[in-house]
N, C-alpha and C positions, 0 to 999 in steps of 0.2 A: 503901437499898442493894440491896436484892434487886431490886426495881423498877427504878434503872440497871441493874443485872449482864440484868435482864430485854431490854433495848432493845439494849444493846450485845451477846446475841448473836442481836435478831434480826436487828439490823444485817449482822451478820456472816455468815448465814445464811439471810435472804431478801430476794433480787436487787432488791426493790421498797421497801426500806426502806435501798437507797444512795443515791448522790448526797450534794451539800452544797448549803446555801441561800446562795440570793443575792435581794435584798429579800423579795419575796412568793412566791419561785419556788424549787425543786430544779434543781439542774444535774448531769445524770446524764453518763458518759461513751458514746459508743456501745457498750459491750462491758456496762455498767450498765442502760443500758435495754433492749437487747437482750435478756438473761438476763429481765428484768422482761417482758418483751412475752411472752416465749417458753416464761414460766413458768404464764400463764392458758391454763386451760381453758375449753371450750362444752359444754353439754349437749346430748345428741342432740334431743330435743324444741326445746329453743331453736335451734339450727340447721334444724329440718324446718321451723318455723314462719317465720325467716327467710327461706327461701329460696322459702317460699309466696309470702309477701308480696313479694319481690323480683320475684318470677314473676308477678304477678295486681295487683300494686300499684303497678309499675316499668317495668320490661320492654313490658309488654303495651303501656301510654300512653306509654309515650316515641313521640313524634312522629316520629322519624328512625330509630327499630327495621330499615326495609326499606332503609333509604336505606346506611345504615350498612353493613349486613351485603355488601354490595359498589357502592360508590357508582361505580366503574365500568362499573355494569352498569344505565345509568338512562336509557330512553327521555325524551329531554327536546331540545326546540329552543330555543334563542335567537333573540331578536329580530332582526331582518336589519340585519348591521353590526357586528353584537357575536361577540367570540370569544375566549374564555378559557378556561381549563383548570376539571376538576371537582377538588375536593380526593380524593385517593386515597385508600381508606378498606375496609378488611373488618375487619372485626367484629360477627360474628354472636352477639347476647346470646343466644337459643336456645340454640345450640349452645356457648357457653359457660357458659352457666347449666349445663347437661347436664355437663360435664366435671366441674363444681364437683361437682355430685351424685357422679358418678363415685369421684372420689376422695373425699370426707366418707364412702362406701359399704367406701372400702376401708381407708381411716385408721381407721374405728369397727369395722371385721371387722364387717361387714354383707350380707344377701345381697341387700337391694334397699332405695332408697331409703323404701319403704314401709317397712321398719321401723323407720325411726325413731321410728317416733311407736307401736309396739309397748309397752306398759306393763314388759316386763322390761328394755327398754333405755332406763329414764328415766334411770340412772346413767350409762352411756355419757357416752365424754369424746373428744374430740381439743382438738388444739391450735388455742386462740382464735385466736393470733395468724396463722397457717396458713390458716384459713378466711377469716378477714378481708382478708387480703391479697390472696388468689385471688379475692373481689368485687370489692374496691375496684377491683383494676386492671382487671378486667373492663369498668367503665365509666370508668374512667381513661383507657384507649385509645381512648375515643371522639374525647379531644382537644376535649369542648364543658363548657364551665364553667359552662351550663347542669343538666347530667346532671351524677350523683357520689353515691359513696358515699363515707363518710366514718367510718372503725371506729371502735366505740366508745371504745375505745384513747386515741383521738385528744385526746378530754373533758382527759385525765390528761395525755396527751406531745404539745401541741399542735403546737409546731415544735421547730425545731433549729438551729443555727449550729457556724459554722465559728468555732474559737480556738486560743491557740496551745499546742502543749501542755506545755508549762511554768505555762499558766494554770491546764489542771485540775487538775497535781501540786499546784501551789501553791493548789489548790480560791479560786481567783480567775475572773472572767469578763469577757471583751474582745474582741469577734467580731473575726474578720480582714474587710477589706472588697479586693473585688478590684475594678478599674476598666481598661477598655482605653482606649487612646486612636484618635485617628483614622487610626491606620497599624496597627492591631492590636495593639497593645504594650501589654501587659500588666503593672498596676502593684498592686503590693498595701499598704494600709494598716493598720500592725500596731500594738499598744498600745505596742510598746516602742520604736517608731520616732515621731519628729514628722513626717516628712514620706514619703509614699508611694516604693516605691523599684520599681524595674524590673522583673518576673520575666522570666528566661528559659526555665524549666520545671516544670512540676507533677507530679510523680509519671513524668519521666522523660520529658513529652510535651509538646510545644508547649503554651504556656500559652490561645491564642484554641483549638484544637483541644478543649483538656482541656475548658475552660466551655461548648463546644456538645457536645460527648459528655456533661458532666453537666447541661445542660438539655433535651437531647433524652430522656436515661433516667429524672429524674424529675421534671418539668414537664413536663403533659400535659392544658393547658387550653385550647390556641388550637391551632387547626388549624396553622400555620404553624411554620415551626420556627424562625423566624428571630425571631416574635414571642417565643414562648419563651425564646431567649437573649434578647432584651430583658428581658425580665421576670426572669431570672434574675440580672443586671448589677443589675435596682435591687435585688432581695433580699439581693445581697451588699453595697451599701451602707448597706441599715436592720441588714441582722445580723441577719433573721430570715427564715427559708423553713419556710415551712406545712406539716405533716407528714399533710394531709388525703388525699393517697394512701396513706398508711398505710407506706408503705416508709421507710426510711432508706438514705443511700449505701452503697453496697456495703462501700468499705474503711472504716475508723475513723478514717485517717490520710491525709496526702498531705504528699510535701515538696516545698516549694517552695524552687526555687534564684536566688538575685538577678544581676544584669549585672554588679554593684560586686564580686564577690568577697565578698560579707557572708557570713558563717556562715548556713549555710540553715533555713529553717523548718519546723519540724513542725504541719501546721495539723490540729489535730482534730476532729473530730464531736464536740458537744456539746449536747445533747437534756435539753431545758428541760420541767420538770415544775409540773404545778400544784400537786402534791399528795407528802408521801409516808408512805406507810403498807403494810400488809403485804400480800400477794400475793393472800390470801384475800378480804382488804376489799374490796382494787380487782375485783379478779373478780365478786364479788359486785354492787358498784353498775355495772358498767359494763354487764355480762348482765341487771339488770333495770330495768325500765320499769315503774312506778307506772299508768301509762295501760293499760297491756295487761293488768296483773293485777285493775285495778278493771273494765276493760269487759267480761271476762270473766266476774266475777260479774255484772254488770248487764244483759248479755244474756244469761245463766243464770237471772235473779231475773224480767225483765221479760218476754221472746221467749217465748211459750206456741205462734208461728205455726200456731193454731189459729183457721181464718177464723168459725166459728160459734161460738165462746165470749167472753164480754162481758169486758174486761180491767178489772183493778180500779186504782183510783190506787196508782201502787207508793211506797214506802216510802221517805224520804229514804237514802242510804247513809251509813253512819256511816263515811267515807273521810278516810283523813289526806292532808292536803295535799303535796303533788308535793313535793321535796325539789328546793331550786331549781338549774339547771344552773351548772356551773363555767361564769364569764364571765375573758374573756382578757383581760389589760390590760397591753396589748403597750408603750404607756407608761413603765410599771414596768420594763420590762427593756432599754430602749435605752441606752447606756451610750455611743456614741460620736457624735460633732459630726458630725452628715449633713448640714449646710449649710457646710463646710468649701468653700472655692477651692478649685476642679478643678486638678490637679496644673501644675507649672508645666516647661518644658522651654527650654533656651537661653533664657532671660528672658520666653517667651512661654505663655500659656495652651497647653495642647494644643486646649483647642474654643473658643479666642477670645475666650474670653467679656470679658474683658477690655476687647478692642478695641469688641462688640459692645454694651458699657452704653454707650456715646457714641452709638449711634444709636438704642435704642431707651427708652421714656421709659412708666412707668407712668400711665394717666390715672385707674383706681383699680381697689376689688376689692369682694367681695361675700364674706362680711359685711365693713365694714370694720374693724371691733376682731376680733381675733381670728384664728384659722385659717380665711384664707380660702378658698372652692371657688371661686370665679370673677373673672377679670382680666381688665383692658383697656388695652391698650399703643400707642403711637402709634411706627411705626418709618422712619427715616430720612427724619425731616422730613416725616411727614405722606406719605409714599411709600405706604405702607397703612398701614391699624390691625388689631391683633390682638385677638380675642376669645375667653380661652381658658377652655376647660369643661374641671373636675379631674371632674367626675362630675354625671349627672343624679339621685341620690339624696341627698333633703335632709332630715333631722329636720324641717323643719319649712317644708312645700311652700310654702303662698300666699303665705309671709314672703319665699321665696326665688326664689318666681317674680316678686315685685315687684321685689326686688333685683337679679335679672336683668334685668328689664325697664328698669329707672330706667338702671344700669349702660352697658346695649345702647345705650338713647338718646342715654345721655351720648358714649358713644363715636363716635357717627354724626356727631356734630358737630366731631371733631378728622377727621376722613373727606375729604380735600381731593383725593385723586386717586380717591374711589369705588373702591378696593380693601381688598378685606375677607379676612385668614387667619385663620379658625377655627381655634383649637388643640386636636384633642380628645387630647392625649398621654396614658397609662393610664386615657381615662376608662374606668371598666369598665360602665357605663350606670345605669341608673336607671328614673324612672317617665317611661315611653313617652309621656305628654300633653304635659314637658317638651320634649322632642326636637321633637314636632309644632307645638309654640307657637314654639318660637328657630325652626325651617324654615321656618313663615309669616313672622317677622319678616325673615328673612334674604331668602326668596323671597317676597315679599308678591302673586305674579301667582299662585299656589297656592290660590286664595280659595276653594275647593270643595274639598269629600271627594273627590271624584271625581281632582284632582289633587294632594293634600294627601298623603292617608292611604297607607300602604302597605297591601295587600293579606295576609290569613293564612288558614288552614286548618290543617285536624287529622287527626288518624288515626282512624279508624272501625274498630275492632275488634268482630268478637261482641258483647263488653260493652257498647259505648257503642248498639251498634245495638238492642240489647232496652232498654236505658235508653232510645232516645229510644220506643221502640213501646210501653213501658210509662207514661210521665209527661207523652210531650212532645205539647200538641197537642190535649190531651183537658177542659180544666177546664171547659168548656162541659155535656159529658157527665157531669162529676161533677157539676154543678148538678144536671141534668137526674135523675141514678140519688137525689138525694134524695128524690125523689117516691116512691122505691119502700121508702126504711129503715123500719123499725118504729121503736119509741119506746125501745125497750133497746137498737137500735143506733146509734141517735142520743147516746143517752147515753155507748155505748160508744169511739166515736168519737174523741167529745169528751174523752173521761176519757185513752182513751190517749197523744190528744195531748199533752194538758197533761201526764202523767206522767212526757213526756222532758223535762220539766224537771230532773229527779234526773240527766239524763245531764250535765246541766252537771257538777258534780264531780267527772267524769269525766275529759270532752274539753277541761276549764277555757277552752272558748268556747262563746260564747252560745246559746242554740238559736235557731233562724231562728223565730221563729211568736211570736204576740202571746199569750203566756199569761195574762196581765192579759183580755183580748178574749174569748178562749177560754172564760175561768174565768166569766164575764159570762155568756157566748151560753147555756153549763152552766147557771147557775144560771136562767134565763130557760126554758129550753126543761124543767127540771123543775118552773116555777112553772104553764106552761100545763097543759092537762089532755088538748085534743085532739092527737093525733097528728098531722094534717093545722098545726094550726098549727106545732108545732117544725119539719116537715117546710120549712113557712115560714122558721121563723127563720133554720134553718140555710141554706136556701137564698140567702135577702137576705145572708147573714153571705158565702156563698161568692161571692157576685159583688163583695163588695167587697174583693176577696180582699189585695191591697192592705194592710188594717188588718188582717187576719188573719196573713198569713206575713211582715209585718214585723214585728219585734223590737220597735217603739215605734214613736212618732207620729214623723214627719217622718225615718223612717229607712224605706233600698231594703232590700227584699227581698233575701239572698243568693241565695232559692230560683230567683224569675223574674227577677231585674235590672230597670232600672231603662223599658222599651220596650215588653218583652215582654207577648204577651197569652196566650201557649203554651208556654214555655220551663220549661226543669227545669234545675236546676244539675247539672254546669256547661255544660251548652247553654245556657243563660238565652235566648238571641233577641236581647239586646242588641250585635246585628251590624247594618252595613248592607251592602245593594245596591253593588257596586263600580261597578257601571253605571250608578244613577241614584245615588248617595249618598243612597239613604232607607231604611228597612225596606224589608224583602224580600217580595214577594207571589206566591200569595196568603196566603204566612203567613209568618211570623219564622222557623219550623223548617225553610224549606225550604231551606238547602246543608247543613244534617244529615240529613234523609230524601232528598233527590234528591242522592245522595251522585256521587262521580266513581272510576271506576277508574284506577291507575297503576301501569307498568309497570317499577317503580322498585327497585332491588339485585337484580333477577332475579325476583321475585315479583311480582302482579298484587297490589292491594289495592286497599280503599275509602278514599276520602278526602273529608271535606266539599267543598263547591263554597269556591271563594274569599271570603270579608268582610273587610270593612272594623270594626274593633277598635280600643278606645281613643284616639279620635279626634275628642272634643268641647270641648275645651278651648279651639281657635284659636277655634272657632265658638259660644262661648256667650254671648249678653250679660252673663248677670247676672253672669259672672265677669271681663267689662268693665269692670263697676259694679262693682264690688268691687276690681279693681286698681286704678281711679279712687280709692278710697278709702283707698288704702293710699299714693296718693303716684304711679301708676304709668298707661303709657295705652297699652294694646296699638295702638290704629290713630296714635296719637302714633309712636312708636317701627320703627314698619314701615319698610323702606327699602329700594329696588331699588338694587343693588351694580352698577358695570360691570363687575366681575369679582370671584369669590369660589375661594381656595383653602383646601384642607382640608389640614393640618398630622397626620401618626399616624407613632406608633413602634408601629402593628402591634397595640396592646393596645384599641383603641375595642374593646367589646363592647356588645352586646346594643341598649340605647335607642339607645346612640352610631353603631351602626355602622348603625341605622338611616335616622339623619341624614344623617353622608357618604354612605351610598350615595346617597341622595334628592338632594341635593343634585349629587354627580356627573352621574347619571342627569336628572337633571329640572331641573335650573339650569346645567350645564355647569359645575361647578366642577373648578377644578384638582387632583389629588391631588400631597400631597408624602409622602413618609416615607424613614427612617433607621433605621441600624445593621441587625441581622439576622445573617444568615450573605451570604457573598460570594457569587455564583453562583448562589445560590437565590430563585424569588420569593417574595414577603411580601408575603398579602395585607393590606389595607387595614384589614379587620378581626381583630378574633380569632376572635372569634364570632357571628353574627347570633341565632339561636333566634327565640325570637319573643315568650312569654313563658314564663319559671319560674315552676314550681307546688315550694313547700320542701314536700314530704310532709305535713310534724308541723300546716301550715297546712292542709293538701288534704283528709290524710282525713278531720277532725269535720267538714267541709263534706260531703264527699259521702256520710258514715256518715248525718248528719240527713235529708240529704236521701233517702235510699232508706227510713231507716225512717219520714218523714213519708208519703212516694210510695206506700210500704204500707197504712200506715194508713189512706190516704184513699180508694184507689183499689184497694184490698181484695188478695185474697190470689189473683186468676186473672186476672192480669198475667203478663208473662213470668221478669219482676225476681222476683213473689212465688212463682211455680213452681219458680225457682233455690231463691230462700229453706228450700221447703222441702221439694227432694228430699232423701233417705235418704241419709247422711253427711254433710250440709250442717254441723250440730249439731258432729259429732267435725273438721271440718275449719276448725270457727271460720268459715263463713262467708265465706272469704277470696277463692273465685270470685266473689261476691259485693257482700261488702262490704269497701271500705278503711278497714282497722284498723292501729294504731299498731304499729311493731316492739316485738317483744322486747326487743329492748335499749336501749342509748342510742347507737345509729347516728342519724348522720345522710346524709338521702338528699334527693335534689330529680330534678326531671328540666324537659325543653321540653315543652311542652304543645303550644301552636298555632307553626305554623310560620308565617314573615316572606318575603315576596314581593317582587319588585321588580316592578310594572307596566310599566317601560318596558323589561324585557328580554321580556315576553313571554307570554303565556296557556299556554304547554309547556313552560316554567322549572323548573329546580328549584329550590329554596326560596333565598335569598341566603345562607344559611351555605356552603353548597357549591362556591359559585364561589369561585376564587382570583382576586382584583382588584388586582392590583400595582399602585401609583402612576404617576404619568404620569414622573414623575422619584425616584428613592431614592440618598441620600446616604451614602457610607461613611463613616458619623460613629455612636461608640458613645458616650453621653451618658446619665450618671448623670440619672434624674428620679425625681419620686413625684406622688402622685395628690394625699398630703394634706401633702404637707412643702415648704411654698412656697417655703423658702430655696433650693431645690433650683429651682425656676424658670426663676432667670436664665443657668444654663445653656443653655437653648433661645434666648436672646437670638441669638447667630451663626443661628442657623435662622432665627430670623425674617429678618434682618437680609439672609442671601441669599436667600429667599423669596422678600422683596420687591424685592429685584433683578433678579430674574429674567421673563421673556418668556414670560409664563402660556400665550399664543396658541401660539408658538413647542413651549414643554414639552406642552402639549394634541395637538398636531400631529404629536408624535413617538412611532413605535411599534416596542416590541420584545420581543423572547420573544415573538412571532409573536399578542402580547392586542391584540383589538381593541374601539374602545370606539363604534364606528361610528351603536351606539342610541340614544346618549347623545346628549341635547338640547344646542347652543350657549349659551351666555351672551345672556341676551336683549338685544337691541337698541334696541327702539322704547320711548319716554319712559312713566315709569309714572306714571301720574297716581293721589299719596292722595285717598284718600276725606276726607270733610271730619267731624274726629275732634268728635262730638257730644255723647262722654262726659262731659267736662263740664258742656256744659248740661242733660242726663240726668239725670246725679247730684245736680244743684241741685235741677234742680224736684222730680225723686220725693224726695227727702230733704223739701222743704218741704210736698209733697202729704201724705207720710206723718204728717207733724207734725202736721198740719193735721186730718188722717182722726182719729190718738187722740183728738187734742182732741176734735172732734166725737162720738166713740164713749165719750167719757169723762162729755161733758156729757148726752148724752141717757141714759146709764145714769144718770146720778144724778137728774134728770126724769123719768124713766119705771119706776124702778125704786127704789122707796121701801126704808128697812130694814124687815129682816122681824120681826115681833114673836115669839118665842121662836125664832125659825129653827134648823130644823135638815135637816143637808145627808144626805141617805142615799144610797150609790150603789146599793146593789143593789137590787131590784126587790123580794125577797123578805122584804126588812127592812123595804122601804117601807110592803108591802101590810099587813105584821103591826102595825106602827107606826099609819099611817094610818086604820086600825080606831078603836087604841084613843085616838088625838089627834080622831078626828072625835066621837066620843062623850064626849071633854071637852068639845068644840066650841074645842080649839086651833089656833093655825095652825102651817102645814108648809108646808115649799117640798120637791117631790121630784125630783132629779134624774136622770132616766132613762142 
């Protein structure tokens, strides 16, 4: 009894212990979560360290930092023929980081951001929710769904829906889903209604008005705004919107009024929790980070940066394991028929779909049990066929790159008039090798890097410039300074490397370097006695460096990548030449040392020279021979199109948006896209970037690697002079090295930026241009990425697509874009190669047969059993052993 009376008032009493459940979840009201968000505090210390790390971990490598900060202010040419607008854009993270400081200075009554991190202000508080929100949106306003912070907050109150509110009196849940039709008429479907009814106002205001005023204020992933209301239409028909800006809408409430005269509806904010427990708990797990507090001791226990003291093997850490993160299973909480017929009006569909299943005809999908990502449609008798990509990111790639491929082929052959609509509708991208392999297949006259790959580059800050002067370029020289170690720095070396083994329990990923090799080469070089020979060992060990900083046999180095002979992560070298499509000479580091100036948002900066980036896949046999084996024939399946259009409602990102451009640009394809806002253009993409680096993945990458780069190549470096000037110790290292947050934020940002070759060598990167369609349809259409019942709405889209005078819509230009540099549709006959793979894969399958057998039979002819045999790997066990079995006069086999 005391125990209920306990709960019922903490219920009543702290904000974060309301809400009611619904399956596995809390449904809080907004005025519930609110109080709950606005009830957590931050500690001063945990905020200084935050904002460090935001500043030196974030900020600094985001790729677009200058571009951003006024992207109107960016010396840059286009190709001759090409003319389009830049995205509009100031936000200066600087100077808003600076603001942030500002106020946390004056919310703590503080006289300078320095003391935070004073010892009498560790108690110091402001409000969590306060500071979070002034980051988040910070990189919110960039508009790139690359970049983002994400409050830790978030963990606990992941999204939020719209319901009615009658639902949360009656503590029930039933999202409202709102839907326009193709004349802007706005219809909402409510739990207590069977069939969607009209609205004529939202909170007093045109109901298409109300939905672009709340996708512009909180959706803030695609440069476009017109993409954003797209994406904000499907959110209201899944019933759930991400709450990874950290914001919720403004009011709590909004009524919507119907055309029938029905009694109007109150729709509410409804903010769905993982978790619910008391104010203290949640504060407590969301402000710590298990990673930050164990690396802290471990470079306390380990970090002596003392270049002339022999380090000892450090001690395993008696660390408890991570506490695993809340995973969302958005699953669990859908509650309404999303594959429900699009409303009907005077007996007819509003988007036709109806009329549009008569002409278009599935010819199958990929996986075929199951939810699938990828379809292939044959529309209006063979008039074209459609091939449409929900996303280039797959659980499980080679399965799904054969699927794609088998899929693609099958489709080439319902292909009777040689036109092809790619559909990439919310793909939001994927791994960048897919994109490059469907371009080849699609554009097969691409057969070189040189015309294949798009072009990237990076931002060269201070940071990355002493990293490359410190690691990149020199392993020759480290061979070389072996000649000069003594025998107690050989040992020390050695010993320290192998000891970031303990950082595993740390960073719970691997360390880059062969500790197994390591522990070998150790106990080797304290068997010999002369100093000149370990000086040997170690030498022979660094030139196969290779078996040394990879992690295991037949595994790439993270450190150097997979080409590189001078590379440091993450420059590895594994770039090519855009010019010739090969490594770059006379060295792999040379567009990170022979950097480029640009005069891009009003500041000059460095930027690597352009490469060529993840870009092997169309071009590698043995992954020829291997999709042979799975069923599948990339030069099989290759096909010149006589005309290819590209299908986008605005949301392709990143792999995707790489593709249509490429294809625009370099094959002459058509663009189509729909819905948006009226009057406004919408670019083709949402976002280009180039690639994402997630943080939580980035920094034990580059943490291992500066403290390997140390270790080797010693402490008067540039890297190691950071290391260990005076405060380096009380500042955690964080100019330095990237170390995990404080808390349980989550952050990502763009790393290398995405080029389009054919607009030009003085481009700005492809996120920036705004690329409107050659034709965009006033058609607003429920879809999703992963809910295929939702598909056959795009049937009408196809269905006039392919009706349409691709030549004619290519031809025609307006809002003053021109696409002048963009390549035609090629014309002269493309003659396939003659696909080998099969007799390939025959013979090496039988060669290899063949080879065991023979390697099988001559080991057992040449290699008798051994008589007491025994197998010893180390050398030191050997020689002890060896002694006392020669002086039995037994036999030994020793395996060196």
């Amino acid at each position: 009894a005391l125990l209920t009376a306990g709960l019922v008032a903490d219920a009543a009493t702290d904000p974060c212990m309301g809400g009611f459940p619904f399956r596995k979840f809390f449904i809080f009201t907004h005025e519930e979560a609110t109080k709950c968000m606005s009830s957590m505090q931050i500690t001063a210390p945990t905020v200084s360290h935050t904002l460090s790390h935001l500043q030196y971990g974030l900020v600094d490598v985001y790729s677009y930092e200058h571009i951003a900060s006024d992207s109107t202010q960016c010396q840059q040419e286009l190709a001759a023929g090409c003319q389009m607008p830049v995205h509009p854009m100031k936000v200066d993270l600087n100077a808003r980081l600076d603001a942030v400081r500002s106020n946390v200075v004056s919310d703590m009554r503080l006289s300078s951001v320095e003391d935070l991190d004073l010892p009498e202000n560790v108690n110091r508080t402001m409000s969590a929710r306060d500071f979070h929100e002034q980051v988040a949106r910070m990189f919110w306003d960039l508009d790139d769904a690359h970049t983002l912070y994400v409050p830790p907050y978030c963990k606990a109150f992941p999204f939020y829906s719209f319901v009615e509110a009658t639902d949360l009196k009656n503590k029930t849940y039933d999202p409202v889903g709102l839907l326009v039709g193709r004349d802007k008429i706005v219809y909402a479907e409510t739990g207590r209604d069977t069939r969607p009814k009209e609205v004529v106002s939202i909170d007093g205001e045109a109901p298409f008005d109300w939905l672009v005023d709340q996708a512009a204020s909180t959706v803030g992933n695609y440069k476009s705004r017109g993409a954003r209301l797209n994406f904000y239409l499907n959110q209201f028909m899944s019933g759930i919107f991400p709450l990874s800006g950290g914001t919720l809408p403004s009011k709590p409430e909004y009524l919507i009024r119907f055309a029938d005269n029905s009694p109007p509806l109150r729709m509410s904010v409804a903010v769905v929790s993982q978790l619910q427990t008391t104010t203290s708990k949640l504060e407590a797990y969301i402000h710590s980070n298990p990673k930050w507090d164990k690396l802290q001791q471990w470079l306390d226990a380990n970090l002596a940066w003392e270049p002339d003291s022999a380090a000892v093997e450090a001690a395993e850490l008696a660390l408890a394991q991570e506490e695993e993160d809340l995973v969302v299973d958005f699953q669990q909480l859908r509650v309404r028929r999303s594959g429900e017929a699009p409303v009907e009006q005077d007996g007819e569909e509003v988007f036709g779909r109806r009329l549009a299943e008569n002409k278009v005809r599935k010819i199958g999908t990929y996986p075929e049990n199951g939810d699938p990502m990828i379809a292939a449609y044959t529309v209006n008798d063979g008039e074209a066929v459609v091939f449409k990509m929900s996303t280039f990111a797959f659980p499980q790639p080679l399965e799904a790159m054969a699927g794609m491929i088998q899929l693609y082929a099958r489709m080439v052959e319902f292909a009777t008039q040689d036109r092809l609509i790619l559909d990439v509708t919310d793909n939001g991208g994927g791994i960048v090798e897919f994109a490059n392999l469907l371009t080849m297949l699609i554009a097969p006259r691409l057969d070189t890097a040189q015309q294949l790959c798009s072009e990237y580059a990076a931002k060269m800050d201070e940071r990355w410039e002493l990293w490359i002067d410190s690691f990149g370029g020199k392993w020759e020289d480290l061979v070389t300074a072996t000649s000069r170690l003594s025998g107690e720095q050989i040992d020390s070396l050695l010993t320290r490397l192998i000891s970031l083994k303990s950082l595993e329990t740390v960073t719970q990923v691997e360390v880059p370097i062969n500790i197994s090799e390591l522990s070998k080469l150790r106990d080797r070089t304290r068997y010999v006695s002369g100093v000149g020979q370990k000086r040997k060992l170690v030498a022979d060990a660094l030139r196969r460096r290779d078996q040394v900083l990879a992690a295991g046999p037949f595994q790439q180095s993270i450190l150097v990548g997979a080409n590189s002979s001078e590379g440091w992560f993450p420059f590895t070298g594994d770039v090519l030449d855009p010019k010739t499509g090969e490594p770059f000479t006379p060295s792999s580091m040379t567009p990170y040392q022979d950097t480029r100036k640009h005069n891009w948002g009003g500041a000059t900066s460095n930027y690597t020279q352009r490469y060529l980036l993840a870009c092997t896949a169309a071009f590698n046999e043995a992954l020829d021979l291997l999709m042979w084996s799975l069923g599948a024939s990339i030069t099989g399946a290759k096909h010149q199109w006589k005309e290819v259009a590209v299908v986008t409602n605005g949301l392709c990102g990143s792999a995707c948006s790489l593709i249509a451009s490429k294809l625009q640009f370099a094959e002459g394809a058509t663009m189509f896209s729909y819905g948006g806002i009226p009057g406004e253009l919408m670019d083709t993409s949402a976002f280009a970037g180039g690639n994402v680096e997630e943080y939580s993945k980035f920094w034990p990458q580059v943490l291992y690697a500066a403290l390997i780069g140390d270790i080797m190549y010693g402490p008067d470096t540039p890297i190691g002079r950071k290391l260990r000037t005076p405060g380096a110790v009380r500042d955690h290292y964080v100019k330095t090295l990237l170390l995990p947050l404080p808390t349980k934020a989550i952050t990502r940002f763009n790393f290398n930026m995405m080029f389009l070759r054919e607009l030009g060598p003085d481009s700005l990167p492809r996120e920036w241009y705004n690329m409107p369609a050659h034709r965009h349809y006033q058609a607003w259409i429920v879809t999703s990425d992963h809910d295929s019942r939702l598909w056959p709405n795009l049937y009408p889209v196809y269905a006039k697509v392919a009706s349409e005078n691709w030549t004619e819509v290519r031809n025609f230009s307006s809002f003053g874009v021109k696409y002048g540099c963009a390549n035609d549709p090629p014309t002269e006959p493309y003659h396939k190669p003659w696909d080998w793979g099969v007799y390939v894969y025959t013979v090496s399958t039988f060669i290899s047969l063949c080879f065991c057998g023979c390697v099988a039979l001559c080991m057992r002819l040449l290699c008798p059993p051994v008589k007491e045999g025994r197998i010893l790997a180390r050398p030191v066990d050997a020689h002890v052993e060896l002694t006392a079995m020669q002086a039995q006069g037994r036999v030994m086999v020793v395996v060196p």
